[in-house]
LONU-738089 format. One record per residue (C-alpha): y, x, z. Coordinates in pm, whole numbers, padded with zeros to 5 digits, always signed. Layout:
N
YXZ
...
// end
This chain:
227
-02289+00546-02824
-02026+00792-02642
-02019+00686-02310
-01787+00917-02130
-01808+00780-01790
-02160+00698-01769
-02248+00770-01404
-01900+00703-01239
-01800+00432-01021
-01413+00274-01037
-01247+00058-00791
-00982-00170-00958
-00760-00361-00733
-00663-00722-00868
-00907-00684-01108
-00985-00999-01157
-00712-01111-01371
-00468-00977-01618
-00415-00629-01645
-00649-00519-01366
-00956-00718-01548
-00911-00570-01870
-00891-00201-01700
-01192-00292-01528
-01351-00394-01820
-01232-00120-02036
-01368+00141-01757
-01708-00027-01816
-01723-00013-02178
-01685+00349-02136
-01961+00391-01879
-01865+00338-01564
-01981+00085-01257
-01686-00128-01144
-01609-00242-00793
-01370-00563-00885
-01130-00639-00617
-01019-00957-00569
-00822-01133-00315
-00824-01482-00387
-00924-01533-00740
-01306-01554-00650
-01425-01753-00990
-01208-01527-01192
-01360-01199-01021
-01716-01294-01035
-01632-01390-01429
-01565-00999-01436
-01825-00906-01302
-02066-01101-01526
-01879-00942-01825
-01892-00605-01674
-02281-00653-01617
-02289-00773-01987
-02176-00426-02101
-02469-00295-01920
-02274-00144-01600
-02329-00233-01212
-02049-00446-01087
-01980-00571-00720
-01656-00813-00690
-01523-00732-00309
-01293-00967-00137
-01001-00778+00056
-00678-00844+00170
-00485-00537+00088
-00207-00619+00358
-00425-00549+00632
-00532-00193+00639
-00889-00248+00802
-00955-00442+00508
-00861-00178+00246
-01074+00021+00478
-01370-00202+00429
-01332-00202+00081
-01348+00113+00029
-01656+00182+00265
-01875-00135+00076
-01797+00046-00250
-01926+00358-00144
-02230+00236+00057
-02331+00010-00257
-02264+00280-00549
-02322+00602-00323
-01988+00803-00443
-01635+00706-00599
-01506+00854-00892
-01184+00592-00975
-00941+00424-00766
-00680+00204-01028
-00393+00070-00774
-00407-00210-01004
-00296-00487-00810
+00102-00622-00723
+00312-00909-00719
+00587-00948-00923
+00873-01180-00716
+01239-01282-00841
+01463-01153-00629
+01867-01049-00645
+02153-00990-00424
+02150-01323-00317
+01863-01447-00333
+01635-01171-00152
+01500-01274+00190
+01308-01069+00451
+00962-01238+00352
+01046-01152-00038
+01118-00787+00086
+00805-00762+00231
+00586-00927+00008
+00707-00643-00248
+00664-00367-00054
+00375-00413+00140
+00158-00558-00186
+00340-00323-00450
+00375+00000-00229
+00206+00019+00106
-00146-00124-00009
-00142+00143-00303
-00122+00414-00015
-00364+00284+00234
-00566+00244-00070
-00560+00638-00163
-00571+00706+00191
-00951+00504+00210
-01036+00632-00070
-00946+01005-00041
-01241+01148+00121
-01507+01003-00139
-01271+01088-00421
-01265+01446-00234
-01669+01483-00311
-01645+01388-00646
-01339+01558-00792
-01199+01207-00868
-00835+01063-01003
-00648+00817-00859
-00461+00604-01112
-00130+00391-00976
+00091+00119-01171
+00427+00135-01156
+00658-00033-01436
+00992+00037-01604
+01183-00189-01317
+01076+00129-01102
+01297+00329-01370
+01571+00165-01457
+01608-00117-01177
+01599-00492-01267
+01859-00639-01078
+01686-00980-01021
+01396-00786-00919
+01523-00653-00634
+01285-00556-00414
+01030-00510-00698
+01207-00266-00826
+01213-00067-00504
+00857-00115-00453
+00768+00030-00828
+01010+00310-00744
+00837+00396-00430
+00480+00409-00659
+00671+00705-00883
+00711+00913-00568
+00400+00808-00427
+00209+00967-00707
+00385+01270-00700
+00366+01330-00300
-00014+01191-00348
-00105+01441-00597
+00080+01733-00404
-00157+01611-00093
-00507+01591-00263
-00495+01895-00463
-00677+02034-00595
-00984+01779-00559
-00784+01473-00675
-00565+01389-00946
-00320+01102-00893
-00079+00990-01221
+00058+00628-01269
+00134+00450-01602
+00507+00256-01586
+00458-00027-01839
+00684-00295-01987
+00642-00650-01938
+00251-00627-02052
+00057-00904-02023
+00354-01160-01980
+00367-01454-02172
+00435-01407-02579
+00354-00993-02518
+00112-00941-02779
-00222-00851-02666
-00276-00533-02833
-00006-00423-02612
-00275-00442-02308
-00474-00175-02527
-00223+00068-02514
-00256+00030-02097
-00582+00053-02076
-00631+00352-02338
-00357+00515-02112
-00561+00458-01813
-00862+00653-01966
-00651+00895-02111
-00579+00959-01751
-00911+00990-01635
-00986+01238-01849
-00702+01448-01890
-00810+01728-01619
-00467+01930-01647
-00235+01669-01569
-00164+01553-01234
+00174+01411-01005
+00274+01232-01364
+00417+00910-01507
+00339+00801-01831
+00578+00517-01932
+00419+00283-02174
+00706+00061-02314
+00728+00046-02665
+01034+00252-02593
+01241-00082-02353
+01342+00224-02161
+01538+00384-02434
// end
Protein backbone atom coordinates (compact mmCIF):
# COMPACT_ATOMS: atom_id res chain seq x y z
CA UNK A 1 0.00 0.00 0.00
CA UNK A 2 1.61 3.56 -1.02
CA UNK A 3 1.62 5.41 1.94
CA UNK A 4 3.23 8.68 1.13
CA UNK A 5 3.12 10.30 4.42
CA UNK A 6 3.88 7.52 6.60
CA UNK A 7 5.93 9.11 9.41
CA UNK A 8 4.43 12.72 9.34
CA UNK A 9 2.31 14.35 11.79
CA UNK A 10 -0.65 17.05 10.60
CA UNK A 11 -2.48 19.46 12.69
CA UNK A 12 -6.01 20.18 11.27
CA UNK A 13 -7.90 22.95 12.82
CA UNK A 14 -11.81 22.32 13.04
CA UNK A 15 -11.20 19.03 12.20
CA UNK A 16 -13.78 17.61 13.68
CA UNK A 17 -16.47 18.31 11.32
CA UNK A 18 -17.00 18.99 7.70
CA UNK A 19 -14.28 19.82 5.62
CA UNK A 20 -11.57 19.82 8.29
CA UNK A 21 -12.59 15.99 9.28
CA UNK A 22 -12.43 14.67 5.96
CA UNK A 23 -8.81 16.45 5.42
CA UNK A 24 -7.89 14.95 8.53
CA UNK A 25 -8.99 11.80 7.56
CA UNK A 26 -7.73 11.91 4.11
CA UNK A 27 -4.10 12.91 5.61
CA UNK A 28 -4.36 9.61 7.54
CA UNK A 29 -5.24 7.37 4.82
CA UNK A 30 -2.13 8.52 3.27
CA UNK A 31 0.10 7.93 6.29
CA UNK A 32 0.17 10.46 8.45
CA UNK A 33 -0.65 10.96 12.48
CA UNK A 34 -3.37 13.60 12.95
CA UNK A 35 -3.63 16.10 15.77
CA UNK A 36 -7.64 16.91 15.46
CA UNK A 37 -8.49 20.26 16.71
CA UNK A 38 -11.55 20.89 18.05
CA UNK A 39 -13.13 23.67 19.86
CA UNK A 40 -16.35 22.64 20.96
CA UNK A 41 -17.43 19.68 19.02
CA UNK A 42 -15.81 17.17 21.57
CA UNK A 43 -18.06 13.89 20.51
CA UNK A 44 -17.57 14.77 16.92
CA UNK A 45 -13.61 15.13 17.38
CA UNK A 46 -13.04 12.08 19.38
CA UNK A 47 -15.37 10.25 16.48
CA UNK A 48 -12.26 11.39 14.28
CA UNK A 49 -10.02 10.28 16.06
CA UNK A 50 -11.40 6.74 16.41
CA UNK A 51 -11.65 6.70 12.56
CA UNK A 52 -8.23 8.04 12.17
CA UNK A 53 -6.92 5.24 14.64
CA UNK A 54 -9.00 2.78 12.46
CA UNK A 55 -6.78 3.57 9.45
CA UNK A 56 -3.94 2.55 11.56
CA UNK A 57 -2.47 6.24 12.35
CA UNK A 58 -1.89 7.96 15.93
CA UNK A 59 -4.50 10.55 16.57
CA UNK A 60 -4.78 13.07 19.58
CA UNK A 61 -8.10 15.39 19.43
CA UNK A 62 -6.82 18.83 21.29
CA UNK A 63 -9.28 21.28 22.62
CA UNK A 64 -8.25 25.03 21.82
CA UNK A 65 -9.78 28.15 21.48
CA UNK A 66 -8.13 29.69 18.53
CA UNK A 67 -9.17 33.35 19.64
CA UNK A 68 -6.88 33.36 22.38
CA UNK A 69 -3.34 33.15 21.27
CA UNK A 70 -1.91 31.21 24.41
CA UNK A 71 -4.19 28.62 23.42
CA UNK A 72 -3.05 28.26 19.78
CA UNK A 73 0.22 28.28 21.58
CA UNK A 74 -0.67 25.29 23.64
CA UNK A 75 -1.84 23.52 20.84
CA UNK A 76 0.80 23.61 19.06
CA UNK A 77 3.33 22.70 21.94
CA UNK A 78 0.90 19.32 23.02
CA UNK A 79 1.21 18.30 19.37
CA UNK A 80 4.75 18.43 19.30
CA UNK A 81 5.50 17.03 22.80
CA UNK A 82 3.02 13.99 21.97
CA UNK A 83 4.24 13.24 18.20
CA UNK A 84 7.93 14.66 18.66
CA UNK A 85 7.99 16.91 15.26
CA UNK A 86 5.27 18.60 12.90
CA UNK A 87 5.18 18.13 9.41
CA UNK A 88 1.37 19.74 8.51
CA UNK A 89 -0.46 22.62 9.74
CA UNK A 90 -4.18 22.77 7.59
CA UNK A 91 -5.75 26.31 8.78
CA UNK A 92 -8.80 24.37 8.43
CA UNK A 93 -11.07 25.95 10.67
CA UNK A 94 -13.60 29.38 10.10
CA UNK A 95 -16.92 30.58 10.49
CA UNK A 96 -18.96 31.48 7.87
CA UNK A 97 -21.51 34.57 9.17
CA UNK A 98 -24.23 36.55 7.01
CA UNK A 99 -23.39 39.79 6.95
CA UNK A 100 -24.16 43.05 4.46
CA UNK A 101 -24.15 46.70 4.51
CA UNK A 102 -26.72 46.77 6.89
CA UNK A 103 -26.69 44.21 8.69
CA UNK A 104 -22.84 43.94 9.81
CA UNK A 105 -22.20 44.73 13.50
CA UNK A 106 -18.88 45.10 15.39
CA UNK A 107 -19.25 41.51 17.05
CA UNK A 108 -19.98 40.00 13.32
CA UNK A 109 -16.74 41.91 12.21
CA UNK A 110 -14.84 40.34 14.64
CA UNK A 111 -16.05 37.02 14.75
CA UNK A 112 -14.81 36.92 10.95
CA UNK A 113 -11.68 38.19 11.30
CA UNK A 114 -10.35 36.99 14.32
CA UNK A 115 -11.70 33.10 13.56
CA UNK A 116 -11.15 33.36 9.64
CA UNK A 117 -7.85 35.48 9.62
CA UNK A 118 -6.03 36.16 12.84
CA UNK A 119 -6.19 32.48 14.28
CA UNK A 120 -4.75 31.20 10.80
CA UNK A 121 -1.63 33.51 11.60
CA UNK A 122 -1.07 32.86 15.21
CA UNK A 123 -1.49 29.41 14.06
CA UNK A 124 1.64 29.55 11.48
CA UNK A 125 3.31 31.68 13.87
CA UNK A 126 3.13 28.46 16.73
CA UNK A 127 3.77 26.34 14.43
CA UNK A 128 6.72 27.84 12.48
CA UNK A 129 9.63 26.71 14.40
CA UNK A 130 8.68 22.83 14.37
CA UNK A 131 7.64 23.17 10.75
CA UNK A 132 11.27 24.91 10.45
CA UNK A 133 12.98 21.33 11.58
CA UNK A 134 11.09 19.37 9.40
CA UNK A 135 10.91 21.20 6.08
CA UNK A 136 7.07 21.28 6.50
CA UNK A 137 3.97 23.11 4.47
CA UNK A 138 1.51 25.03 5.84
CA UNK A 139 -1.84 24.66 4.06
CA UNK A 140 -4.61 27.72 4.53
CA UNK A 141 -8.43 27.86 3.32
CA UNK A 142 -9.59 30.62 1.78
CA UNK A 143 -12.80 30.51 -0.60
CA UNK A 144 -14.03 32.26 -3.75
CA UNK A 145 -15.92 35.10 -1.43
CA UNK A 146 -12.10 36.04 -0.80
CA UNK A 147 -12.03 36.54 -4.78
CA UNK A 148 -14.81 37.91 -5.94
CA UNK A 149 -16.58 39.40 -2.69
CA UNK A 150 -20.07 38.17 -1.57
CA UNK A 151 -21.83 41.09 -0.68
CA UNK A 152 -23.93 39.51 2.16
CA UNK A 153 -20.79 38.14 3.37
CA UNK A 154 -19.31 41.06 4.29
CA UNK A 155 -16.86 40.64 6.60
CA UNK A 156 -16.27 37.03 5.44
CA UNK A 157 -15.25 38.06 2.51
CA UNK A 158 -12.60 40.35 3.97
CA UNK A 159 -11.44 37.76 6.23
CA UNK A 160 -10.92 35.07 3.15
CA UNK A 161 -9.22 37.95 1.34
CA UNK A 162 -6.86 38.59 4.10
CA UNK A 163 -5.97 34.43 3.99
CA UNK A 164 -4.83 35.10 0.02
CA UNK A 165 -2.26 37.63 1.23
CA UNK A 166 -1.52 35.84 4.23
CA UNK A 167 -0.18 32.93 2.27
CA UNK A 168 1.76 34.87 0.09
CA UNK A 169 3.52 37.18 2.90
CA UNK A 170 3.70 33.67 4.96
CA UNK A 171 5.51 31.90 2.34
CA UNK A 172 7.87 34.98 1.57
CA UNK A 173 8.66 34.75 5.58
CA UNK A 174 9.40 30.95 6.02
CA UNK A 175 11.41 30.36 3.03
CA UNK A 176 12.96 28.37 2.24
CA UNK A 177 12.08 25.75 5.14
CA UNK A 178 8.29 26.13 4.77
CA UNK A 179 5.89 26.12 2.11
CA UNK A 180 2.57 27.88 2.71
CA UNK A 181 -0.33 27.66 -0.34
CA UNK A 182 -4.17 27.85 0.35
CA UNK A 183 -6.99 26.19 -1.67
CA UNK A 184 -10.12 28.91 -2.38
CA UNK A 185 -13.13 26.55 -2.73
CA UNK A 186 -16.79 27.01 -3.63
CA UNK A 187 -19.56 26.39 -1.41
CA UNK A 188 -18.12 22.67 -0.55
CA UNK A 189 -19.67 20.85 1.86
CA UNK A 190 -22.95 23.03 2.01
CA UNK A 191 -26.12 21.51 1.88
CA UNK A 192 -27.17 19.71 -1.70
CA UNK A 193 -23.07 20.11 -2.81
CA UNK A 194 -22.42 16.74 -3.89
CA UNK A 195 -19.96 14.93 -1.90
CA UNK A 196 -17.47 14.04 -4.40
CA UNK A 197 -16.96 17.66 -4.51
CA UNK A 198 -15.16 17.31 -0.88
CA UNK A 199 -12.68 14.89 -2.85
CA UNK A 200 -11.54 17.34 -5.06
CA UNK A 201 -10.52 19.49 -1.60
CA UNK A 202 -8.95 17.08 -0.03
CA UNK A 203 -6.92 15.63 -3.17
CA UNK A 204 -5.95 19.40 -3.51
CA UNK A 205 -4.75 19.47 -0.05
CA UNK A 206 -2.30 16.51 -0.71
CA UNK A 207 -1.47 17.72 -3.92
CA UNK A 208 -0.15 20.52 -1.86
CA UNK A 209 1.79 18.65 0.43
CA UNK A 210 3.62 17.20 -2.00
CA UNK A 211 4.19 19.54 -4.61
CA UNK A 212 7.84 20.75 -3.39
CA UNK A 213 8.13 23.63 -6.15
CA UNK A 214 5.16 25.49 -5.41
CA UNK A 215 4.85 27.84 -2.68
CA UNK A 216 2.93 31.63 -1.88
CA UNK A 217 -0.07 29.99 -4.20
CA UNK A 218 -3.85 29.74 -4.43
CA UNK A 219 -5.44 27.03 -5.99
CA UNK A 220 -9.16 27.85 -6.53
CA UNK A 221 -11.26 24.77 -6.51
CA UNK A 222 -14.75 25.84 -7.86
CA UNK A 223 -15.99 23.91 -10.52
CA UNK A 224 -15.22 27.09 -12.38
CA UNK A 225 -18.25 29.59 -9.97
CA UNK A 226 -15.44 32.03 -10.44
CA UNK A 227 -15.64 32.22 -14.15
Amino acid sequence: MNVPLQGRVAVVTGAAKRLGRAVALCLAEQGADVVVHYHASEPEAQDAVREIEKRGRRSVAIRANLGEVSEIERLVDQAGKRFGRLDILVNSAANFLPASMVSTTEEIWDASLDTNLRAPFFCAQAAAPLLRRTQGVIINFADTGGLLGWPGYIPHSVSKAGVIMLTKVLAKALAPEVRVNAIAPGTITMEGDPPEWETDITDSVLFLVESKFITGQVLVVDGGRTL
